[in-house]
C-alpha positions in Angstrom: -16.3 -12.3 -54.2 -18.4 -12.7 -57.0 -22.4 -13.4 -56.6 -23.1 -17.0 -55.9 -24.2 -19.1 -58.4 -27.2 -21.3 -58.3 -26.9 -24.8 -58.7 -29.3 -27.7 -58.6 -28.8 -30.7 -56.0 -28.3 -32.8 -58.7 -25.5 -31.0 -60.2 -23.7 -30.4 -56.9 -24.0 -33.9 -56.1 -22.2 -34.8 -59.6 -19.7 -32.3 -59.0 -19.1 -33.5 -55.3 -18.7 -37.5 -56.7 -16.7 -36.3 -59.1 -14.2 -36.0 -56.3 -14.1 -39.2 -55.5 -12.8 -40.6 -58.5 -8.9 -40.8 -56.9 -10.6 -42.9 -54.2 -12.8 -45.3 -56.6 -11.4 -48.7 -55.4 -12.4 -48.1 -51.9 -15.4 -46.8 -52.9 -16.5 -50.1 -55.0 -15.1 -52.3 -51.9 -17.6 -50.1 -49.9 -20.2 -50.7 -52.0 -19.7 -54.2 -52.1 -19.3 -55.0 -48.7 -22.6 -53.0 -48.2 -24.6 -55.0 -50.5 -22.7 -58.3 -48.9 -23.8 -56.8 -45.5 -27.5 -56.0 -46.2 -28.4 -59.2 -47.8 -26.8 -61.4 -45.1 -29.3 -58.9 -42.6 -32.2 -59.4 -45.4 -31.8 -63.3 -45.4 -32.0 -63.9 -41.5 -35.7 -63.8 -41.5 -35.9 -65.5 -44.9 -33.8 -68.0 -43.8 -35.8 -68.8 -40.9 -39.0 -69.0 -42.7 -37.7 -71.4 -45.0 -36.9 -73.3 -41.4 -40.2 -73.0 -40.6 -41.8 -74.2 -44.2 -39.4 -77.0 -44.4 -40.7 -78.0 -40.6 -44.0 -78.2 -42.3 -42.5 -80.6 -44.8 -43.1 -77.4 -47.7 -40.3 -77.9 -50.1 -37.9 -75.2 -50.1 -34.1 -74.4 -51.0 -33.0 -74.6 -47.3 -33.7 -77.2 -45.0 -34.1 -76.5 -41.3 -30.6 -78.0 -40.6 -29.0 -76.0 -42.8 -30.9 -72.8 -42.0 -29.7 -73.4 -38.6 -25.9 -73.6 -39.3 -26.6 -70.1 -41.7 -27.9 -68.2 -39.3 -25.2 -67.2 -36.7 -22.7 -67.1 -39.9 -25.0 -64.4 -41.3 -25.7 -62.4 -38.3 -22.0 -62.5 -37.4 -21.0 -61.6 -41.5 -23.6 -59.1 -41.2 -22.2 -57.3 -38.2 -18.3 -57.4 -39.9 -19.4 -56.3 -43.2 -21.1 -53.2 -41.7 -17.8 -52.4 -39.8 -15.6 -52.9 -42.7 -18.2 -50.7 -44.9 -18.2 -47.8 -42.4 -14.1 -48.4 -42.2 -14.3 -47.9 -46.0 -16.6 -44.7 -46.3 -15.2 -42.9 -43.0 -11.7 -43.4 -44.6 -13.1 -41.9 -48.4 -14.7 -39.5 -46.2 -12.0 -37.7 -44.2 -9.2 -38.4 -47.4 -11.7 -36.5 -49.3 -12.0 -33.3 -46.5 -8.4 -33.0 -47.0 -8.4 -33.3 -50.6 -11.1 -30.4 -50.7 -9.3 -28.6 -47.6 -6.2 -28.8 -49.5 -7.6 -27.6 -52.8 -10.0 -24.7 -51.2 -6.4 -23.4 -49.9 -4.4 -23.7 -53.6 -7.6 -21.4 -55.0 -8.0 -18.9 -51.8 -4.2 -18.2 -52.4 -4.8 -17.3 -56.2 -7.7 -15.5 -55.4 -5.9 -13.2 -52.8 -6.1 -10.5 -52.3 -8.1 -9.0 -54.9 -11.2 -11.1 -54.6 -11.1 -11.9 -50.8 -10.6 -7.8 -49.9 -13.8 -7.3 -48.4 -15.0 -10.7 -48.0 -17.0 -11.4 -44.5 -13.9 -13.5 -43.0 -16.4 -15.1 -40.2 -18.2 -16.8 -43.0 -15.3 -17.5 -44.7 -13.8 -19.6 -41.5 -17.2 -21.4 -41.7 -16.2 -22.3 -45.0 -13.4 -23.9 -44.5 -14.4 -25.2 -41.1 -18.0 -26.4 -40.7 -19.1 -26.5 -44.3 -16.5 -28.6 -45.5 -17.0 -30.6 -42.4 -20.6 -31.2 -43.4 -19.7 -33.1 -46.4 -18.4 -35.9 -44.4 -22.4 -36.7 -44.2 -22.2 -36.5 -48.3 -19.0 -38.8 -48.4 -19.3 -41.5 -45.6 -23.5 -41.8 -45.5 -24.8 -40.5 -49.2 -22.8 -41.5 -52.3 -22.3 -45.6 -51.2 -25.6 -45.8 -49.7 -27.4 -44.9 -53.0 -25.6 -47.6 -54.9 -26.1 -50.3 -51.8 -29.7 -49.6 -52.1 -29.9 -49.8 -55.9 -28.2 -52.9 -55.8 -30.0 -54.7 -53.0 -33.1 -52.9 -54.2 -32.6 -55.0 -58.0 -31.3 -58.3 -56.4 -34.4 -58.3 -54.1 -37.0 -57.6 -56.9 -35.2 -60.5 -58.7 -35.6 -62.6 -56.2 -39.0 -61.9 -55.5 -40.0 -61.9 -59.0 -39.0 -65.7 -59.6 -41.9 -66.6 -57.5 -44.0 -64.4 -59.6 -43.4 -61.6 -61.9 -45.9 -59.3 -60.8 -44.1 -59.8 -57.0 -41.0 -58.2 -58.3 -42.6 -55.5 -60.5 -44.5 -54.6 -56.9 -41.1 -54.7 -54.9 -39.2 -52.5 -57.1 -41.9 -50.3 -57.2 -42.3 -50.2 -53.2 -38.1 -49.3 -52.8 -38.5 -46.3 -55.7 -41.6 -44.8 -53.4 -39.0 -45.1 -50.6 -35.4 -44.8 -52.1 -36.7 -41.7 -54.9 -40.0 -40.4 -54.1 -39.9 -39.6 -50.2 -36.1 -38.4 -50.3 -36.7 -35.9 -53.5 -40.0 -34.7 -52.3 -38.7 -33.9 -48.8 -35.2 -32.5 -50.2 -37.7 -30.5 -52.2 -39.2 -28.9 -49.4 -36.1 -28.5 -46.9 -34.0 -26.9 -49.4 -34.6 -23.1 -49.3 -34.4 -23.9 -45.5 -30.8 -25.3 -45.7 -29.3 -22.8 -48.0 -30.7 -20.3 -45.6 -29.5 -22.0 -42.3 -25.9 -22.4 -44.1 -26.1 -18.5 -44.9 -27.2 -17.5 -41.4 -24.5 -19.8 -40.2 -21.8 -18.0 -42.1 -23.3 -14.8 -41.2 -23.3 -15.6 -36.9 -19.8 -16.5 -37.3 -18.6 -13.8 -38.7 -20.3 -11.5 -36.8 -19.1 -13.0 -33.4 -15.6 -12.9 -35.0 -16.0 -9.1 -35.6 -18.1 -9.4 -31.7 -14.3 -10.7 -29.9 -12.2 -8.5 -32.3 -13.7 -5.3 -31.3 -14.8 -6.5 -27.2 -12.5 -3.8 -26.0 -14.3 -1.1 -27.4 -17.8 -2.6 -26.6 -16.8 -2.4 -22.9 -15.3 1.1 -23.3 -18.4 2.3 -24.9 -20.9 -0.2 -22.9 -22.0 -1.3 -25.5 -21.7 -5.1 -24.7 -25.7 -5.7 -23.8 -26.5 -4.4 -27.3 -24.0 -6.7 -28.8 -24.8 -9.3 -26.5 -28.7 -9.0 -27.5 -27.7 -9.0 -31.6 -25.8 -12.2 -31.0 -29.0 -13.6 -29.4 -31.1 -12.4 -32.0 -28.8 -13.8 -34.4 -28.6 -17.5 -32.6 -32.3 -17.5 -32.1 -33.4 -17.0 -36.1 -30.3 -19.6 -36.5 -32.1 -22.1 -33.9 -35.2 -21.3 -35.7 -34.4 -22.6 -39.0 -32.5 -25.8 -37.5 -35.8 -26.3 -35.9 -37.7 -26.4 -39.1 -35.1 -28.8 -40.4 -35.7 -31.2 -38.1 -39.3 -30.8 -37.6 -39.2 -31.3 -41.5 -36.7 -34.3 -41.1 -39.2 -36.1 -38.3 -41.8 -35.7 -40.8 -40.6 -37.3 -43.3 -39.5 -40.1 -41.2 -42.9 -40.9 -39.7 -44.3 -40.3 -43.4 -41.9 -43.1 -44.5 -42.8 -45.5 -41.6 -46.4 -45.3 -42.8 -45.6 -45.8 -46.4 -43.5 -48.9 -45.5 -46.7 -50.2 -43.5 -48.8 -49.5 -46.4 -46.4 -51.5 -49.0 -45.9 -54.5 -46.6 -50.1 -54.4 -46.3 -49.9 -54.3 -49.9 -47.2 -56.9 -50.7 -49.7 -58.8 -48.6 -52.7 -58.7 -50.5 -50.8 -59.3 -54.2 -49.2 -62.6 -52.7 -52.6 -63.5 -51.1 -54.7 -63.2 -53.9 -52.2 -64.5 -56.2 -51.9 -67.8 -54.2 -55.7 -67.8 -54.4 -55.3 -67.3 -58.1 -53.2 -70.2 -57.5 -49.9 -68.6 -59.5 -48.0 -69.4 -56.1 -47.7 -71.4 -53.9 -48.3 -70.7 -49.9 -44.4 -70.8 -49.4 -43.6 -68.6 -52.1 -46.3 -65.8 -51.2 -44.9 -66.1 -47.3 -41.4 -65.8 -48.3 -41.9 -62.7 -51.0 -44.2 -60.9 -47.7 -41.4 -61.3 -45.1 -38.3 -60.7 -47.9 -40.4 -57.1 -49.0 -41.1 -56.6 -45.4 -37.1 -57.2 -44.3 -35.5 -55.4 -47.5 -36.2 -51.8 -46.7 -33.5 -51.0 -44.8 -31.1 -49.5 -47.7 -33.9 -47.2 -48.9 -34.6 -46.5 -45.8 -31.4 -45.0 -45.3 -31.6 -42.5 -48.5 -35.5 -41.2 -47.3 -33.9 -40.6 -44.0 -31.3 -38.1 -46.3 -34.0 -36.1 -47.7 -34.1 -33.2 -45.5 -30.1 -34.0 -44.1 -28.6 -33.2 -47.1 -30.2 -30.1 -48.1 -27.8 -28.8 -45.2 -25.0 -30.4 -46.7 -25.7 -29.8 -50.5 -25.8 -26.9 -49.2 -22.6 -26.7 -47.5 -21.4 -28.0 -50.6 -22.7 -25.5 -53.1 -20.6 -23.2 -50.6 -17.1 -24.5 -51.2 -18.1 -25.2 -54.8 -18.5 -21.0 -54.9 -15.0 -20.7 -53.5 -13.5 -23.4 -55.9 -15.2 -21.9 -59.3 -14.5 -18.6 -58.3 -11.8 -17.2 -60.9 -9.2 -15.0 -60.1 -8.6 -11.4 -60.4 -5.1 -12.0 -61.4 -3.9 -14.8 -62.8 -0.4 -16.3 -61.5 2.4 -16.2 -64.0 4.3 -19.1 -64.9 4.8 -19.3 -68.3 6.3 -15.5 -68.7 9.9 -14.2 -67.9 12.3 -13.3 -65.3 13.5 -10.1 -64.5 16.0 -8.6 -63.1 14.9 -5.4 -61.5 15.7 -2.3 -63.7 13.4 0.8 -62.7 9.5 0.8 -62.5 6.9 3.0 -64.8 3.4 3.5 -64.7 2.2 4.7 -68.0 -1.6 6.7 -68.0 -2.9 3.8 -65.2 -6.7 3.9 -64.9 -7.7 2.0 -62.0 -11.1 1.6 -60.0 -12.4 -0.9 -57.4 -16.3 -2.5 -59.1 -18.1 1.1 -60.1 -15.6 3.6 -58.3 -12.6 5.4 -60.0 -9.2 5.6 -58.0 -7.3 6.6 -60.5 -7.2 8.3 -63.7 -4.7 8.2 -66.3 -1.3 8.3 -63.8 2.2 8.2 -65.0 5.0 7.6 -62.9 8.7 6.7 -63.0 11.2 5.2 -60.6 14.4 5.2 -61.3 16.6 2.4 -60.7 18.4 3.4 -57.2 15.9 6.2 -55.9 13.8 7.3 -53.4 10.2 8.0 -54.6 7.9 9.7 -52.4 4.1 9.7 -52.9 2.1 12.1 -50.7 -1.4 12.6 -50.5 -5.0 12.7 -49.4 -6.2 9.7 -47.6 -8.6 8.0 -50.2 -6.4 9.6 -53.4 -5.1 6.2 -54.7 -1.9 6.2 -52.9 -2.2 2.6 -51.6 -4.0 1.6 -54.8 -0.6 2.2 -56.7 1.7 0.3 -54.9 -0.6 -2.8 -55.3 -0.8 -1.7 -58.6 3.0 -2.0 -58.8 2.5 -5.2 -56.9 0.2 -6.6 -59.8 -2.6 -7.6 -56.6 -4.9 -6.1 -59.2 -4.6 -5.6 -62.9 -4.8 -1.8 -64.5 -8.0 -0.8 -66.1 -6.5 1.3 -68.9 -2.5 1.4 -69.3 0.0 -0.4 -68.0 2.4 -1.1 -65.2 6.2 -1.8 -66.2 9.1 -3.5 -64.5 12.7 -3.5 -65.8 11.0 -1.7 -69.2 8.3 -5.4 -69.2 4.8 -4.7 -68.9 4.0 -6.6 -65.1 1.0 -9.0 -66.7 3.7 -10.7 -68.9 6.4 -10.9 -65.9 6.5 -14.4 -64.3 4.8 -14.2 -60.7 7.4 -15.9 -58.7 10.2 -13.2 -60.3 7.8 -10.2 -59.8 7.2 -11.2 -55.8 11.3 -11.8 -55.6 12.1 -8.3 -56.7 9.6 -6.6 -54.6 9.1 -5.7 -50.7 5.4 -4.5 -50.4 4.7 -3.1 -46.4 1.5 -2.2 -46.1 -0.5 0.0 -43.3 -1.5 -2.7 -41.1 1.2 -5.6 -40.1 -0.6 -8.4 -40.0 1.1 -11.3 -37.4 0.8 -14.6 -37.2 0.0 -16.5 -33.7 3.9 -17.4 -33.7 7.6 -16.4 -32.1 8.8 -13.1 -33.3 11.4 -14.7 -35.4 9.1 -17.0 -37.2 7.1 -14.2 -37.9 9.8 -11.9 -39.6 11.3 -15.6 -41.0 8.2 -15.5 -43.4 9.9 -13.2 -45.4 12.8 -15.6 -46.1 12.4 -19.0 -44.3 16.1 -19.7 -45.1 17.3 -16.5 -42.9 19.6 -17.2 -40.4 19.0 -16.1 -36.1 22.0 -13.3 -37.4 19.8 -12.4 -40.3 16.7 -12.0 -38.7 18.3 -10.0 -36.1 20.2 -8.2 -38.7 17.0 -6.8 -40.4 15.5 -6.0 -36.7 18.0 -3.8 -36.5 18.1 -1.8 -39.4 14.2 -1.5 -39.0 14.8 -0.3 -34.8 13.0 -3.3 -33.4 15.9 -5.8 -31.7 16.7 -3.9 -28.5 12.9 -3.8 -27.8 12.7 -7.5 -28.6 15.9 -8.2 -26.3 13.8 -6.5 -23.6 11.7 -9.3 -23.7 12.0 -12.5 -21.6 12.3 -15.0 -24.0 13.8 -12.5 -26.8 13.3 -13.7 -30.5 11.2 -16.7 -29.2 8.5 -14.7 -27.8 5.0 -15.3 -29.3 3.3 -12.4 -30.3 -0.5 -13.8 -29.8 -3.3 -13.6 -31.9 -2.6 -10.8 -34.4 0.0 -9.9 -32.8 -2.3 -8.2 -30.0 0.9 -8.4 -27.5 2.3 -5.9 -29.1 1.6 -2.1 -29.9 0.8 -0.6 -32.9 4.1 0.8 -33.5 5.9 -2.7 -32.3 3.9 -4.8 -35.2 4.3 -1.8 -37.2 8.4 -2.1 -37.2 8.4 -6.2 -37.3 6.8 -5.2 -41.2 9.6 -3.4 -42.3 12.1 -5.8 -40.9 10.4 -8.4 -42.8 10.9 -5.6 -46.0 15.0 -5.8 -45.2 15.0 -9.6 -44.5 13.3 -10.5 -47.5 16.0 -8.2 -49.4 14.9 -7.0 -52.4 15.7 -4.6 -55.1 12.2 -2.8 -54.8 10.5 -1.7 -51.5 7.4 -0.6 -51.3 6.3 1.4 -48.0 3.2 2.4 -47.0 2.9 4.7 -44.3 5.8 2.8 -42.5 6.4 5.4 -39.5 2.8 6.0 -39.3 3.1 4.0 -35.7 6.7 5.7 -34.7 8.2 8.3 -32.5 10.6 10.1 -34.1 13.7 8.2 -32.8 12.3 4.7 -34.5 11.4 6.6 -37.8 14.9 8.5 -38.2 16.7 5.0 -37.7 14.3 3.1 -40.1 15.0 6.2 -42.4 18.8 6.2 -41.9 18.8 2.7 -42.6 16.4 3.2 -45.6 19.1 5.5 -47.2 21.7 3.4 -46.5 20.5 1.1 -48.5 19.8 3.1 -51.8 23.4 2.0 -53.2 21.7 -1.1 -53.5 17.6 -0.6 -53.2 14.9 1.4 -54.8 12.2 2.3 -52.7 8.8 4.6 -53.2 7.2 5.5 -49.7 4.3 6.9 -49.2 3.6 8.9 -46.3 1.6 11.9 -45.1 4.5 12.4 -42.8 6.8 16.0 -43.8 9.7 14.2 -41.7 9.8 10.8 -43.6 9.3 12.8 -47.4 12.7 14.2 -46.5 14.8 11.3 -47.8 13.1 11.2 -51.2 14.7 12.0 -54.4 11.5 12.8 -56.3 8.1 13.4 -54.2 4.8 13.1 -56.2 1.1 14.1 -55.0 -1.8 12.3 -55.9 -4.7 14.1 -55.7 -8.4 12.9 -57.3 -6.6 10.2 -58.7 -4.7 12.4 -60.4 -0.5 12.8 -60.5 1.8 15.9 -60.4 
């Protein structure tokens, strides 16, 4: 993957409720039931001091009779509109994981494999998993709370300022120290400290990933306390910059308690010396004291985000990498078909970042051949038949199917034309059959068996208790090298096309399973080209034409 990019938490944040847009109608009824939910809350103690004036014969908008009829309807609104506004941003919230879930798939399938070869897979899972899990906080507790407290915040100073001008100015003034000043100054200092925690996050999971993958040989070697102790290490400087989070978060929450006792003591003086000054009345400078005093609660809620979010922005800025990240090679949909006609490499010049593979190779397959490709491990073997596969672009040159060069070929033609088996069989946690069945999902139980036979695989898999229905575990790790090894070339015959490509395919095999994968190999050139590479003497012996590559060189 490329380097990450830096972003500001302003311009994540756009870019995050940018996403929202397909969910804007719930998001305004959110918003409004909110703002309905906070005043009804703000306007229980107002209400009750205009009880209390109006018992003291003060002349007020609401009686004491009909304060007393408003109060159980607000407290009982308040309660509903809170539920309804949760309902609201919980259901934006998880529509909006899958959204982002869905679309960090559709761009980690174009990038493959090019830009994910080498990418830390631990921290990749923590990607897709926690990170994009963290934004719920972004989704159901950021985005509607801001506008909530901008609108209360407005209709409050409004209110306040029709008893007095200067009341209003001081109230909107009081919810921008809370709503803007404590959030951005805390976010401010939290933020190196999320992006860090985030990293170190990615980083532990990846390296307990690697920790379970390779257990076996950490108790063969006994080297399990070691690992055991690097884990620690790892959760500890984790734990330690969670800690400072939240000793960061607690900070700024008894910082903001203190503010708010500050405004209220403040609110309190202007009204008092204002009704001195006689510009308001008693009742106006108790109301404006007890509405300041009851209105904080929305800003409240965003200087209780500062530090929270820098966790998730930084979450965010995460999945943002993966879903700017451009390709390698770009899919092909606007190109042609082919129908497959012979392959050519023509002088290829091909390196991986700052290191050369190959240099300048030529190759032809003819239509109905067996190419063999022999080699050094490290020569650019493997590098050619992804070449060929178009999972990278050449350097220099170009790679041609059926006489078209491979960039201008459509993808969805190039894929159905080829049979690409690489070293390592990679299995999914499934049956046998629904394994081999990702090569053509349409295959019938004859088909599949059909191709397990050609590549010497179905009488082990009959020796199995539950035959073609037998899950192969995690990775396949039920089954030996060799076993995974001939499930990948059976996959090659059931996906049936005109151009296999094999890579060290009897690497894994006695000699019985490579001559019948071999026999059925030749077999099939009536109908197949294939180009094999191999280090194997034994397995070269069915090729028409046998090139070596050597220093990324051809002869």
């Amino acid at each position: 993957m490329e380097n990450k990019r830096t972003r500001g938490n302003f311009n994540v944040m756009c870019r995050l409720v940018g996403l929202v847009r397909p969910l804007a109608p719930v998001m305004v009824c959110a918003v409004l039931l909110g703002v309905a939910g906070f005043l009804c809350a703000i306007f229980i103690p107002v209400l009750g001091v205009y009880a209390l004036l109006d018992s003291l014969h003060f002349s007020v908008p609401v009686v004491l009779k009909t304060a007393c009829i408003l109060l159980p309807i607000l407290a009982v609104s308040r309660g509903v509109l809170h539920y309804a506004e949760q309902g609201c941003n919980h259901f934006i919230a998880f529509k909006l994981l899958a959204l982002i879930r869905d679309k960090v798939f559709g761009v980690l399938r174009q990038l493959a494999p090019a830009k994910l070869e080498g990418r830390d897979k631990g921290d990749l899972i923590a990607v897709l998993t926690a990170d994009i899990e963290l934004l719920e906080v972004f989704y159901a507790h950021t985005i509607s709370p801001i506008c909530i407290a901008v609108i209360v915040s407005v209709v409050m100073a409004c209110f306040m300022g029709s008893y007095a001008p200067a009341l209003g100015l001081y109230a909107a003034l009081a919810y921008a120290v809370i709503g803007i000043g404590i959030p951005v100054a805390a976010a401010r200092g939290a933020r190196k400290s999320g992006e860090s925690f985030r990293a170190e996050f990615g980083a532990l999971n990846g390296f307990v990933l690697d920790s379970l993958r390779g257990v076996r040989e950490s108790l063969q070697y006994n080297d399990g306390a070691h690992r055991l102790a690097q884990i620690n290490q790892r959760t500890d400087a984790l734990a330690g910059q969670e800690r400072r989070l939240k000793e960061a978060g607690g900070t700024a929450q008894a910082v903001t308690g203190a503010i708010i006792l500050l405004l209220d003591a403040g609110m309190l003086a202007l009204a008092g010396s204002l009704f001195m000054a006689g510009a308001i009345g008693f009742d106006g400078a108790l109301v404006s004291v007890v509405a300041l005093m009851s209105s904080f609660g929305p800003v409240i809620a965003l200087a209780n985000l500062g530090t929270g979010l820098q966790s998730t922005f930084a979450a965010g800025n995460r999945v943002l990498d993966i879903l700017d990240e451009q390709p390698a090679v770009r899919e092909v949909t606007d190109g042609r078909d082919i129908v497959f006609r012979g392959a050519d490499a023509r002088r290829v010049t091909f390196g991986y970042r700052d290191s050369e593979i190959l240099k300048e190779v030529s190759l032809h397959i003819p239509e109905h051949g067996i190419v063999g490709i022999t080699g050094r491990s490290g020569s650019g073997k493997s590098t050619l038949l992804k070449l060929l596969m178009r999972f990278w672009d050449t350097d220099l040159g170009q790679v041609e199917i059926s006489g078209e060069n491979i960039k201008g070929i459509n993808t969805a033609s190039l894929r159905a034309a080829e049979s690409f088996v690489e070293q390592d069989t990679v299995l999914f946690h499934d049956s046998i059959e629904e394994n081999v069945k990702i090569a053509n999902r349409n295959a019938t139980h004859e088909q599949v068996m059909a191709a397990c036979r050609k590549a010497s695989i179905h009488d082990f898999i009959m020796t199995l208790p539950q035959g073609y229905d037998t899950p192969v575990g995690e990775l396949g790790d039920t089954l030996s090298g060799g076993e995974r090894q001939r499930l990948g070339v059976a996959r090659a015959f059931l996906h049936d096309a005109p151009f296999i490509l094999l890579d060290e395919p009897t690497s894994n095999l006695d000699s019985l399973n490579e001559a019948v994968i071999l026999r059925s190999l030749a077999e099939e050139r009536a109908s197949k080209t294939v180009v094999l590479v191999s280090h194997r003497a034994s397995t070269m012996r069915i090729a028409d034409t046998t090139y070596s590559v050597e220093n990324g060189r051809m002869s």
